[in-house]
N, C-alpha and C positions, 0 to 999 in steps of 0.2 A: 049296579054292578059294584062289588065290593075292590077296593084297591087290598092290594096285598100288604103292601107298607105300613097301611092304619088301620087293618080290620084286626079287632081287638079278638076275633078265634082265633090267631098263633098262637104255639106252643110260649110255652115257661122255664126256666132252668131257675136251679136254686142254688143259692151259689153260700159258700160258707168261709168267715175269716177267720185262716188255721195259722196265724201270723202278725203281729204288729208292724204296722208299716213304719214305727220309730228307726231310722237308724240306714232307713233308703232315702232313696232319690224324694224329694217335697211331692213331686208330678206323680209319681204311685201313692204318696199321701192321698193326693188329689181324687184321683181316679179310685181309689176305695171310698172315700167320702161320695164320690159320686155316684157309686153304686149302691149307697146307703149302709155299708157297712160301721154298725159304730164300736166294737169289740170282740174281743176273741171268744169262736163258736157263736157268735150271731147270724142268722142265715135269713136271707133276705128272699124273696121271687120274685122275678123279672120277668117281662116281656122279651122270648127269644130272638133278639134281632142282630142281624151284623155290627150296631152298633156298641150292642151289650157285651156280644161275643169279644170284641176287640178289645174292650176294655177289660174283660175277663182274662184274655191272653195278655196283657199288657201287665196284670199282678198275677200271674199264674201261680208264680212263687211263694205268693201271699195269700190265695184263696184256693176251695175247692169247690167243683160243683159237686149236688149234693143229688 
């Protein structure tokens, strides 16, 4: 029986950094780093998970999905 949390068929979002996070808050530094963003127009694909999403809403300002 597959769990939902870690079965790797979930959806993907791709997420893109339209934004330097120079000149914010360190903790959106953080959370784009953690999304693996490392420059402007680098677009990354993730694993669709509430976790992701959170972090996505958390530099919304900073990134777009793609």
């Amino acid at each position: 029986m597959a769990n939902e949390r870690t079965d790797s068929k979930g959806g993907t979002v791709r997420v893109m950094l339209i934004r330097s996070p120079i000149g914010f808050d360190r903790k959106q530094a953080a959370v784009v780093k953690g999304l693996g963003l490392r420059r402007i127009r680098h677009i990354v694909e993730l694993k669709d998970t509430p976790e992701t999403r959170g972090m996505i809403h958390k530099v919304r300002h900073l990134v777009t999905v793609v």
